[in-house]
CHARMM-style PDB file with segment names, atoms N, HN, CA, C and O in Angstrom:
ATOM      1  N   UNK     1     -27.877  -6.225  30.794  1.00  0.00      PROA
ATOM      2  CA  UNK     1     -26.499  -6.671  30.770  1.00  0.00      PROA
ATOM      3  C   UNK     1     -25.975  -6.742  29.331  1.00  0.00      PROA
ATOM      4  O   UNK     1     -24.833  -6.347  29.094  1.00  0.00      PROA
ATOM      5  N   UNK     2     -26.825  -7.269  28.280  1.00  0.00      PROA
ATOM      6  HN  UNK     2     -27.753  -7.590  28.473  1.00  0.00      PROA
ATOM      7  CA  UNK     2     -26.025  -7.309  26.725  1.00  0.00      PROA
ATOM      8  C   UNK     2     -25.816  -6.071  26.319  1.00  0.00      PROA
ATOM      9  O   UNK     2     -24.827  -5.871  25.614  1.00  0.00      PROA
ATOM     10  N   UNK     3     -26.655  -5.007  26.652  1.00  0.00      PROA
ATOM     11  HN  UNK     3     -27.459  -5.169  27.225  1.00  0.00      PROA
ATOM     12  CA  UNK     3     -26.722  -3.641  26.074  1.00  0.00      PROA
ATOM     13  C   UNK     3     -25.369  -3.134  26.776  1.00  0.00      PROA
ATOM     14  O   UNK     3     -24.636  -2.391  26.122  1.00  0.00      PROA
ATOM     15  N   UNK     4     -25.018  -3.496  28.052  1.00  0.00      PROA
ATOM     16  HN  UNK     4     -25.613  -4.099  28.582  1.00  0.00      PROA
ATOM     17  CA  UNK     4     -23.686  -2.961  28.537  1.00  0.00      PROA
ATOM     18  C   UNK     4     -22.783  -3.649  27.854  1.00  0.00      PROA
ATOM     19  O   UNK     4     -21.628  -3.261  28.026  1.00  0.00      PROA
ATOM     20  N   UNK     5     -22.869  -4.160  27.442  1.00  0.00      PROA
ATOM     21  HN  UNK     5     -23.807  -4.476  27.302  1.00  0.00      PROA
ATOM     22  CA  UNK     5     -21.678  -5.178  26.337  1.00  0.00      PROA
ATOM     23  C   UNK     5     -21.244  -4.735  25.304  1.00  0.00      PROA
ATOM     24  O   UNK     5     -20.030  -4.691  25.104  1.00  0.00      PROA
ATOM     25  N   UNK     6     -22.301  -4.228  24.253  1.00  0.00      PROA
ATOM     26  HN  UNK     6     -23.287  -4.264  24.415  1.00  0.00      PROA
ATOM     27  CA  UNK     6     -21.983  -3.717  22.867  1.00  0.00      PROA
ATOM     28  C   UNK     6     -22.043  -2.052  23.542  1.00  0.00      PROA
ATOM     29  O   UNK     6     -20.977  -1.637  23.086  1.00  0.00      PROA
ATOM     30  N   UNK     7     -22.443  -1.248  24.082  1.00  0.00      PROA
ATOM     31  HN  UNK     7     -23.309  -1.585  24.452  1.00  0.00      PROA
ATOM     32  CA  UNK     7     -22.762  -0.083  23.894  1.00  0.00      PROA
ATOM     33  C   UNK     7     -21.255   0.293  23.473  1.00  0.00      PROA
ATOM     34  O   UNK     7     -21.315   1.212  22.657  1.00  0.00      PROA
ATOM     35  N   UNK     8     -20.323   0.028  23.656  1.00  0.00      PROA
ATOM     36  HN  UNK     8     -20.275  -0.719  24.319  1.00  0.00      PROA
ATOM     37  CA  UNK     8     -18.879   0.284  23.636  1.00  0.00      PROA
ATOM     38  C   UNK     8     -17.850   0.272  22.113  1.00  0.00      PROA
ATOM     39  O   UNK     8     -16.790   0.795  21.770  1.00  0.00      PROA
ATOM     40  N   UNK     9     -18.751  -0.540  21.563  1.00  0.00      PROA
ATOM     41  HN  UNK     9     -19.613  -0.965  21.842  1.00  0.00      PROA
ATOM     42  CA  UNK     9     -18.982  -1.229  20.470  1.00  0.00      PROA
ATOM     43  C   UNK     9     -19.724  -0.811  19.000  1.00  0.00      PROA
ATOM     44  O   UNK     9     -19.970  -1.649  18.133  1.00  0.00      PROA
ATOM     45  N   UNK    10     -19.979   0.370  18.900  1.00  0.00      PROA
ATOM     46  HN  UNK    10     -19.779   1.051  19.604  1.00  0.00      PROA
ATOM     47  CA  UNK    10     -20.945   0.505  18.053  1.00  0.00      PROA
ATOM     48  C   UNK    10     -20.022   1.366  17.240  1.00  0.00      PROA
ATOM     49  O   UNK    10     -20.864   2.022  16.626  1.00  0.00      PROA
ATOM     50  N   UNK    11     -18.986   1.757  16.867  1.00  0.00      PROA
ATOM     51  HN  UNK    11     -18.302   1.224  17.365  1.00  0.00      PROA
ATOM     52  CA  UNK    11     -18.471   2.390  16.243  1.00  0.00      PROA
ATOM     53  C   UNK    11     -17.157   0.972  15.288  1.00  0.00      PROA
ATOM     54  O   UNK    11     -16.473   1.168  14.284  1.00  0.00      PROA
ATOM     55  N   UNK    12     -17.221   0.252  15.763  1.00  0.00      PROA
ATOM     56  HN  UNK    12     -17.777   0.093  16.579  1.00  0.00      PROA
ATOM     57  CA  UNK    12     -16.383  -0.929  15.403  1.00  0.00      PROA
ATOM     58  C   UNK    12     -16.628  -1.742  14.283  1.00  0.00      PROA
ATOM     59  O   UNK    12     -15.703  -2.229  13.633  1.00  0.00      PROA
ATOM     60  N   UNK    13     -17.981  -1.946  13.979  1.00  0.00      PROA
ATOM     61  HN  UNK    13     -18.732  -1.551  14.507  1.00  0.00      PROA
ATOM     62  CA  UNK    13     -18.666  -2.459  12.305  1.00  0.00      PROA
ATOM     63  C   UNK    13     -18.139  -1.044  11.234  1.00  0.00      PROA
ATOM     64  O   UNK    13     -17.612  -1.148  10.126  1.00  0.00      PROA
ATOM     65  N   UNK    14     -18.299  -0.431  11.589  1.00  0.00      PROA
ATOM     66  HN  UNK    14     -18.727  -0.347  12.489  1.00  0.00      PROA
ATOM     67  CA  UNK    14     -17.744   0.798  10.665  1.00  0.00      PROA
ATOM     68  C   UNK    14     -16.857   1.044  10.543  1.00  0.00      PROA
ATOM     69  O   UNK    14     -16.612   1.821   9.620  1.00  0.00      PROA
ATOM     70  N   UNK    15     -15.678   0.511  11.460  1.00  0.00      PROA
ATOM     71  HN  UNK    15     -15.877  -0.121  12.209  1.00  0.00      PROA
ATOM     72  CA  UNK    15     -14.056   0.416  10.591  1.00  0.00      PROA
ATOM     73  C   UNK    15     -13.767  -0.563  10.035  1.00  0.00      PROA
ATOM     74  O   UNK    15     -12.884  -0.633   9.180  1.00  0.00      PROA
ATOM     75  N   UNK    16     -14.697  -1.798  10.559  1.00  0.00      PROA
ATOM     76  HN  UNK    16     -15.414  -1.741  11.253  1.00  0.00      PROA
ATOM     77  CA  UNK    16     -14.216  -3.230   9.685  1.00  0.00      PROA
ATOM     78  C   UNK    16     -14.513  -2.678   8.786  1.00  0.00      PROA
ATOM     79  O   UNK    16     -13.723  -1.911   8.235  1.00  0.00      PROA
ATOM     80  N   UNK    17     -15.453  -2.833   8.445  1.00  0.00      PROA
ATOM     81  HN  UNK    17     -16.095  -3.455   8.893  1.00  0.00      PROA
ATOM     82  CA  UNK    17     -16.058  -1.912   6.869  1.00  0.00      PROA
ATOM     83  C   UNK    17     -15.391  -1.775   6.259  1.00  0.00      PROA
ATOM     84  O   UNK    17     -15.094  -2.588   5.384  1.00  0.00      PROA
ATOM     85  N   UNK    18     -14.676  -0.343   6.495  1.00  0.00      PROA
ATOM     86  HN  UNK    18     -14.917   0.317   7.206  1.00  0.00      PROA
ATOM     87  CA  UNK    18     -13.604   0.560   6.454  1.00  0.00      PROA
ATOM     88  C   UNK    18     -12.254  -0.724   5.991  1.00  0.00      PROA
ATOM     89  O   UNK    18     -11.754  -0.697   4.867  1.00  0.00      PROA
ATOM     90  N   UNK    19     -12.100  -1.100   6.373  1.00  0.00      PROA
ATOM     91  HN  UNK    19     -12.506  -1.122   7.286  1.00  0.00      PROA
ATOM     92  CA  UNK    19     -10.427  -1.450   6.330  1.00  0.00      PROA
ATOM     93  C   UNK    19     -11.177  -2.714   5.389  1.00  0.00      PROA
ATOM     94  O   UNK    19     -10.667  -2.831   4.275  1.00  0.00      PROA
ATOM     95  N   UNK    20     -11.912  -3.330   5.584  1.00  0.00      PROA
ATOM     96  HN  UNK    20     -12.326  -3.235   6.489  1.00  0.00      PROA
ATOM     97  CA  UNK    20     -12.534  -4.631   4.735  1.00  0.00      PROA
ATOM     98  C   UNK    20     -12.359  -3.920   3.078  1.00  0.00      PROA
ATOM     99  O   UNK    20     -12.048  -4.616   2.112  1.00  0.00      PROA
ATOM    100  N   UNK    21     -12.590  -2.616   3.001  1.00  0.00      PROA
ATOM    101  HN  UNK    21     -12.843  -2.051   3.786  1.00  0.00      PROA
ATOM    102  CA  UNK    21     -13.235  -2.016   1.822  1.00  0.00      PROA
ATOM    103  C   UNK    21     -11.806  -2.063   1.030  1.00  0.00      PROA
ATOM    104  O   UNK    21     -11.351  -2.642   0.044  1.00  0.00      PROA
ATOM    105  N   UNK    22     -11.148  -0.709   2.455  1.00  0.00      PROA
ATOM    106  HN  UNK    22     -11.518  -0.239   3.256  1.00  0.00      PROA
ATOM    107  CA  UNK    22      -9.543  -0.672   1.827  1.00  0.00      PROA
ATOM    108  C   UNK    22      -9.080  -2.004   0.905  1.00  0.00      PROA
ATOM    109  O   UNK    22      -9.065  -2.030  -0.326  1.00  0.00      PROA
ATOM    110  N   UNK    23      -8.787  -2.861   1.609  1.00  0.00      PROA
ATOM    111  HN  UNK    23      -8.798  -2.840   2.609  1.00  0.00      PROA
ATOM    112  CA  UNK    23      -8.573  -4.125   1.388  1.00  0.00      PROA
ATOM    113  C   UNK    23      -8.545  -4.435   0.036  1.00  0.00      PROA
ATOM    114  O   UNK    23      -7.628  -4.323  -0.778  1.00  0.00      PROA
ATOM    115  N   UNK    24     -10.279  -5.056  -0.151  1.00  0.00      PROA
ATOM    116  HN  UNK    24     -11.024  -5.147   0.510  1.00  0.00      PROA
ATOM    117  CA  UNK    24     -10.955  -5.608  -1.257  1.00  0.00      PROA
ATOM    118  C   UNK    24      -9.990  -3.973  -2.329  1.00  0.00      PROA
ATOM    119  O   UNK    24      -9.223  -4.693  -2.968  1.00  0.00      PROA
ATOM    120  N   UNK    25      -9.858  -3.434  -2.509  1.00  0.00      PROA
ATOM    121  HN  UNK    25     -10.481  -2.849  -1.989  1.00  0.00      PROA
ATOM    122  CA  UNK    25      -9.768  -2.170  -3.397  1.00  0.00      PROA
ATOM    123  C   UNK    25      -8.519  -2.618  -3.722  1.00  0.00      PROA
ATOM    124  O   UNK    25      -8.289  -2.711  -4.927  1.00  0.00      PROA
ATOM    125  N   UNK    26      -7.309  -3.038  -2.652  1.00  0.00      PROA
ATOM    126  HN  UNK    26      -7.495  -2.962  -1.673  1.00  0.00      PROA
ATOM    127  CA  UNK    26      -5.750  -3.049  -2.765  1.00  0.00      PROA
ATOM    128  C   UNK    26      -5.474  -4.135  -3.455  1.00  0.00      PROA
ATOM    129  O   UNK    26      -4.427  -4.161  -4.102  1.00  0.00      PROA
ATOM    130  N   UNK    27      -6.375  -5.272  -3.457  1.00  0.00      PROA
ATOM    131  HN  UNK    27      -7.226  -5.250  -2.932  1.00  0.00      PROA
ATOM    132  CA  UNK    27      -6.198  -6.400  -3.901  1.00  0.00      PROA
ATOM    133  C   UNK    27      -6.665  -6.427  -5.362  1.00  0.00      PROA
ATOM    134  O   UNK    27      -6.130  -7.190  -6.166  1.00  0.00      PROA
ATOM    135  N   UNK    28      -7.518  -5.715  -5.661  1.00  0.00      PROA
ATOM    136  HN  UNK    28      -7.952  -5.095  -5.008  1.00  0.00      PROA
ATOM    137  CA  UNK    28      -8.415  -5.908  -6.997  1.00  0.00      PROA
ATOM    138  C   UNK    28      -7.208  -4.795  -7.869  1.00  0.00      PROA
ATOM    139  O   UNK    28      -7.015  -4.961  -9.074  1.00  0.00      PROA
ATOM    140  N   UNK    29      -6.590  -3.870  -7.216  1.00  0.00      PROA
ATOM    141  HN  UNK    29      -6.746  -3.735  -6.237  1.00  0.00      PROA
ATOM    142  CA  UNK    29      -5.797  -3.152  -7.754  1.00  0.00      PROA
ATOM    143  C   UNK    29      -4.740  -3.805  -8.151  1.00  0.00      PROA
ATOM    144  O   UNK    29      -4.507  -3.652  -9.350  1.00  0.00      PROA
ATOM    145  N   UNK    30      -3.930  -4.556  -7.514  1.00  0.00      PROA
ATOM    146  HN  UNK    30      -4.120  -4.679  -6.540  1.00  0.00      PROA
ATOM    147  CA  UNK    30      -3.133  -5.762  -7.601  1.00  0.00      PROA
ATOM    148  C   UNK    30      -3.267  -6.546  -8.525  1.00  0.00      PROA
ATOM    149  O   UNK    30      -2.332  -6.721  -9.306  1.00  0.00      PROA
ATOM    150  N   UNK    31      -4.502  -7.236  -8.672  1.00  0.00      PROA
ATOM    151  HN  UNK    31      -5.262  -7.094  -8.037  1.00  0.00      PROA
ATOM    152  CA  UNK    31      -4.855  -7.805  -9.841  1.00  0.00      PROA
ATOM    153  C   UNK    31      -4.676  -7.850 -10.841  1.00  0.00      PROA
ATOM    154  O   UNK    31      -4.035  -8.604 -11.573  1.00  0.00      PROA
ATOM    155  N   UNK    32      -5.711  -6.339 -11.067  1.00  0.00      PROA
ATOM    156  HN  UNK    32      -6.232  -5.727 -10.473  1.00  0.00      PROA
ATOM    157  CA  UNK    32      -5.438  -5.925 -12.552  1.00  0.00      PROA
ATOM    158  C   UNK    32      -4.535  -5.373 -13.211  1.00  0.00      PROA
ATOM    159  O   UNK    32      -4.668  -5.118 -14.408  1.00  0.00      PROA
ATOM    160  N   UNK    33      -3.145  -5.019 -12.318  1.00  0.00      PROA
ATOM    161  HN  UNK    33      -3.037  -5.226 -11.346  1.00  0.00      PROA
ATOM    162  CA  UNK    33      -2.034  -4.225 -12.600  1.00  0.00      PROA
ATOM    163  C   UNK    33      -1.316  -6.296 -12.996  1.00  0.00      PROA
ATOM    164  O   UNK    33      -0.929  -6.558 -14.135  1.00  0.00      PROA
ATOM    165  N   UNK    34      -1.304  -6.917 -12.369  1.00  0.00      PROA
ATOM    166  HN  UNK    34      -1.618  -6.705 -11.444  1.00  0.00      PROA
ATOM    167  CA  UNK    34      -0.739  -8.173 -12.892  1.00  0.00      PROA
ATOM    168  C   UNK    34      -1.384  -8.874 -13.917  1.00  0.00      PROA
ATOM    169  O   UNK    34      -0.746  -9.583 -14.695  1.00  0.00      PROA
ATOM    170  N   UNK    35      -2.837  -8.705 -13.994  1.00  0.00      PROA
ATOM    171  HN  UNK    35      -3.355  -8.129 -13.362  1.00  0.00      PROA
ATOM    172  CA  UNK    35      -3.273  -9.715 -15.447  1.00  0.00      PROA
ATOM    173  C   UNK    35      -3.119  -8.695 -16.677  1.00  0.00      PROA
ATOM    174  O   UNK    35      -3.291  -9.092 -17.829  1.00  0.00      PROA
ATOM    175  N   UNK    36      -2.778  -7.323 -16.375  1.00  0.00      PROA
ATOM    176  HN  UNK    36      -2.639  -7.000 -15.439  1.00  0.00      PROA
ATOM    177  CA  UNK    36      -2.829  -6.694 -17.550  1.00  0.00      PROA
ATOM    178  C   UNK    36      -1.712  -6.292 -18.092  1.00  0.00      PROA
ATOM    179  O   UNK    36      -1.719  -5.493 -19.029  1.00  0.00      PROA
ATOM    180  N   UNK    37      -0.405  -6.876 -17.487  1.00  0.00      PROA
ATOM    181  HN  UNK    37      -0.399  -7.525 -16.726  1.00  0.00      PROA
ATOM    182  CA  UNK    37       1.235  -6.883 -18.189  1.00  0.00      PROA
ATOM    183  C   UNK    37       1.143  -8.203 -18.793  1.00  0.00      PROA
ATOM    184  O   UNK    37       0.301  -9.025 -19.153  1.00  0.00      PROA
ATOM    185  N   UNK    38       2.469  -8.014 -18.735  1.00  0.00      PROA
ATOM    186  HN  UNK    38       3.153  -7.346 -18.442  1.00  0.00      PROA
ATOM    187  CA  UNK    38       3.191  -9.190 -19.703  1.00  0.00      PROA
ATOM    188  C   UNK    38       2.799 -10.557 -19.005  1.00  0.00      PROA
ATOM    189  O   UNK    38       2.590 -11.468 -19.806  1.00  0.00      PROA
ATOM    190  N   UNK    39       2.638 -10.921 -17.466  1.00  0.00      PROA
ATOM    191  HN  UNK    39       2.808 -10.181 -16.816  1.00  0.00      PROA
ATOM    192  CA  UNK    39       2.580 -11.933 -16.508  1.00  0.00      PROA
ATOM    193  C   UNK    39       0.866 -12.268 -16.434  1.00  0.00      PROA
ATOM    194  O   UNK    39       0.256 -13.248 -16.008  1.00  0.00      PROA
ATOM    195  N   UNK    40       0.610 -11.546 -16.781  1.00  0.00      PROA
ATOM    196  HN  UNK    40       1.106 -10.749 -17.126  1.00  0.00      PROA
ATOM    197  CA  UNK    40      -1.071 -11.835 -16.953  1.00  0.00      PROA
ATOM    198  C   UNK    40      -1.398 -12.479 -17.812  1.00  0.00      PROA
ATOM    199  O   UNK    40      -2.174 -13.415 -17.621  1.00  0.00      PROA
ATOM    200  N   UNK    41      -0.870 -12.158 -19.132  1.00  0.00      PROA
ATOM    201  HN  UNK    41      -0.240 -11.397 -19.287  1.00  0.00      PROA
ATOM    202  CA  UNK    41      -1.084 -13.118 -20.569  1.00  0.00      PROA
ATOM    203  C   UNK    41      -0.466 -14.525 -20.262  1.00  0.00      PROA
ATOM    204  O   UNK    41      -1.202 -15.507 -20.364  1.00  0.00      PROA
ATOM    205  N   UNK    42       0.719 -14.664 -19.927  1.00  0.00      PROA
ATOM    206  HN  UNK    42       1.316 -13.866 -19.844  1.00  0.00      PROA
ATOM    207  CA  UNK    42       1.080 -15.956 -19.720  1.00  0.00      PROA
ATOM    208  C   UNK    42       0.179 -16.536 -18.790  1.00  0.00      PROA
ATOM    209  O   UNK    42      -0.372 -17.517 -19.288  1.00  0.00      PROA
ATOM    210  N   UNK    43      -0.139 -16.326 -17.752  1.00  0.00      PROA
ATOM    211  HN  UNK    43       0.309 -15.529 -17.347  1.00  0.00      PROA
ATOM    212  CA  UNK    43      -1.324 -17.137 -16.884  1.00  0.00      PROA
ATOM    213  C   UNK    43      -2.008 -17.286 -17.129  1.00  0.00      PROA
ATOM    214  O   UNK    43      -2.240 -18.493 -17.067  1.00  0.00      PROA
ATOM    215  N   UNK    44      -2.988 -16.579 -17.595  1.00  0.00      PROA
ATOM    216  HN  UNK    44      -2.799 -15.599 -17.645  1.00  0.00      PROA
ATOM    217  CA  UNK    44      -3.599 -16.655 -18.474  1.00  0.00      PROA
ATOM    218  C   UNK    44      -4.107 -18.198 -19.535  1.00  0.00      PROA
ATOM    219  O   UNK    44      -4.929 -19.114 -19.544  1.00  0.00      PROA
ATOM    220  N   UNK    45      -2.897 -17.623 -20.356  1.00  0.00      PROA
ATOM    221  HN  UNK    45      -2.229 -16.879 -20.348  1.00  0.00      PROA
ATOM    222  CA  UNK    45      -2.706 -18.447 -21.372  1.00  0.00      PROA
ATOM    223  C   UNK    45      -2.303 -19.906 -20.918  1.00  0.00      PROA
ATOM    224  O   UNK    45      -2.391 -20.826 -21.731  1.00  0.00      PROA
ATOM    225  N   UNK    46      -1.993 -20.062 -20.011  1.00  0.00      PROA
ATOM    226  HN  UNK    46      -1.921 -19.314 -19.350  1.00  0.00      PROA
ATOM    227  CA  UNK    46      -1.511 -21.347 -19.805  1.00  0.00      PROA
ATOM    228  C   UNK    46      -2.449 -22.146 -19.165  1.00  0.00      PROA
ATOM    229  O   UNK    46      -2.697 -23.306 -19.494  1.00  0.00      PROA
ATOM    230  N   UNK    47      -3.245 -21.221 -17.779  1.00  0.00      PROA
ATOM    231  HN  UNK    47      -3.043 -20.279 -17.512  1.00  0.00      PROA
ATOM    232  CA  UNK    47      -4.424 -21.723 -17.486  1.00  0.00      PROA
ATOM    233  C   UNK    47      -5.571 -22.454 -18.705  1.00  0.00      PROA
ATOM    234  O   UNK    47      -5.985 -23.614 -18.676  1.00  0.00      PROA
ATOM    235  N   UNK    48      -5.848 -21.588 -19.546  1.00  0.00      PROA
ATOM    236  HN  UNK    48      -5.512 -20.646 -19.570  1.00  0.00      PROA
ATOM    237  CA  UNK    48      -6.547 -21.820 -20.461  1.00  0.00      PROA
ATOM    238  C   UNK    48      -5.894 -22.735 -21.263  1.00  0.00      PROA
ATOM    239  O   UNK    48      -6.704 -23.243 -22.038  1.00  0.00      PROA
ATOM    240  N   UNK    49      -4.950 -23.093 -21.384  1.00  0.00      PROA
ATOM    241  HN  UNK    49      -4.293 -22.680 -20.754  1.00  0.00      PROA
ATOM    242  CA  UNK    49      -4.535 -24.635 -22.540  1.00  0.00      PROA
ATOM    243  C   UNK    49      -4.361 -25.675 -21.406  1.00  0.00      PROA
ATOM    244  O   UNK    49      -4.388 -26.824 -21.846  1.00  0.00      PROA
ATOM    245  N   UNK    50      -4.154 -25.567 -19.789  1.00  0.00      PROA
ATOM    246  HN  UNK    50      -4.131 -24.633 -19.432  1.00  0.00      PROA
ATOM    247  CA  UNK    50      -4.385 -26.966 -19.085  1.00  0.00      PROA
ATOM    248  C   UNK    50      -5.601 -26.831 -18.989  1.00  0.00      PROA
ATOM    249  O   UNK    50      -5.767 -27.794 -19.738  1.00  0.00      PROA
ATOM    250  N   UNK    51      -6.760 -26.482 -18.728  1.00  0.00      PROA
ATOM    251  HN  UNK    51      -6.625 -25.699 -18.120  1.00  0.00      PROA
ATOM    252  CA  UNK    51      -7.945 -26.550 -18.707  1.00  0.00      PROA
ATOM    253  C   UNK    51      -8.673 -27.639 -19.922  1.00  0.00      PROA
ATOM    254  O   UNK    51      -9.428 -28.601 -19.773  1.00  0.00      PROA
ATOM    255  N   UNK    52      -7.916 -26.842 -21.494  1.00  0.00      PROA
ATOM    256  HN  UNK    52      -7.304 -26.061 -21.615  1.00  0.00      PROA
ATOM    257  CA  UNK    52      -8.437 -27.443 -22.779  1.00  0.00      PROA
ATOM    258  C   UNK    52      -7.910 -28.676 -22.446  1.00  0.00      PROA
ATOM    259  O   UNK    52      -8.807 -29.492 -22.233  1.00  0.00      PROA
ATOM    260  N   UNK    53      -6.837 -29.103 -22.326  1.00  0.00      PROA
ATOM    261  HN  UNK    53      -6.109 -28.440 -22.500  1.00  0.00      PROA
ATOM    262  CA  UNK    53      -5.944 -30.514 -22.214  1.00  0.00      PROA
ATOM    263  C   UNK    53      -6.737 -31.439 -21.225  1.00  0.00      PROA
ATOM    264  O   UNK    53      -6.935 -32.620 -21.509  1.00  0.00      PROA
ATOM    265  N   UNK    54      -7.212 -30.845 -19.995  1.00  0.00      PROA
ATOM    266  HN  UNK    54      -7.051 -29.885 -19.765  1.00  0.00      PROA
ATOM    267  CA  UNK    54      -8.132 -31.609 -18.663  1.00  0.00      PROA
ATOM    268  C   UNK    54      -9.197 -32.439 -19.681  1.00  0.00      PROA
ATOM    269  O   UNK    54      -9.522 -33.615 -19.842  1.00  0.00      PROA
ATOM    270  N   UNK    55      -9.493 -31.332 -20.182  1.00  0.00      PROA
ATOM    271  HN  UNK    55      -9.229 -30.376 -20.051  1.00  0.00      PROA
ATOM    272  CA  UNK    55     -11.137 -31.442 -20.865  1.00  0.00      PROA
ATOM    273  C   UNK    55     -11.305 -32.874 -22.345  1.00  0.00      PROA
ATOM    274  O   UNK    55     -12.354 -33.405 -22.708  1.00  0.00      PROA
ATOM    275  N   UNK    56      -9.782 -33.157 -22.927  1.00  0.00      PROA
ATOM    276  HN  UNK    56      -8.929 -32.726 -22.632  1.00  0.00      PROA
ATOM    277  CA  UNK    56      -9.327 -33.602 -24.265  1.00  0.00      PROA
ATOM    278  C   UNK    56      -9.854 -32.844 -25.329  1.00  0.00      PROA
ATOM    279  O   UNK    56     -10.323 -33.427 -26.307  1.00  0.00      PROA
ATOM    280  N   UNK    57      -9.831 -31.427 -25.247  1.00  0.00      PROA
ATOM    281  HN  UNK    57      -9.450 -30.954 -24.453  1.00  0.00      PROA
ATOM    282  CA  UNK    57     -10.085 -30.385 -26.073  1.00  0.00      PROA
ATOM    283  C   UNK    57      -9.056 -30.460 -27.154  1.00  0.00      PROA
ATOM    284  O   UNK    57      -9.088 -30.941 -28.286  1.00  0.00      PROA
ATOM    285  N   UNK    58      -7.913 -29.695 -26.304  1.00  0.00      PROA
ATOM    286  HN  UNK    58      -7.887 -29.304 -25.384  1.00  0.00      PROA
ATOM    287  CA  UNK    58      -6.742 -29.162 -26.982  1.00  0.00      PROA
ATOM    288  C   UNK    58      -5.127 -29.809 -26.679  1.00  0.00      PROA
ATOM    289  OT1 UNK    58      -4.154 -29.338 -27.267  1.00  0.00      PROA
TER     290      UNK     58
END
């Protein structure tokens, strides 16, 4: 009975995959197209001086 369950099924881990992969790729592309303009430095930068300030660094 389980084997009639998945047999239907076995091609379906390989598009999650698939579209999981797409994904992770669209997002990381996203990323680095935003931390590496002008909007990246400011976040950046600002992250990093509330962080110092949390800490009584800076």
């Amino acid at each position: 009975m389980r084997a009639h369950r998945t047999a239907g099924q076995q091609g379906i881990t390989t598009a999650e995959y698939a579209v999981g992969t797409a994904a992770g790729a669209g997002l990381a592309g996203l990323l680095y197209k935003m931390l590496t303009g002008g909007f990246g430095d400011q976040l950046l930068r600002t992250l990093f001086d509330h962080v110092l300030s949390l800490l009584g660094i800076g």
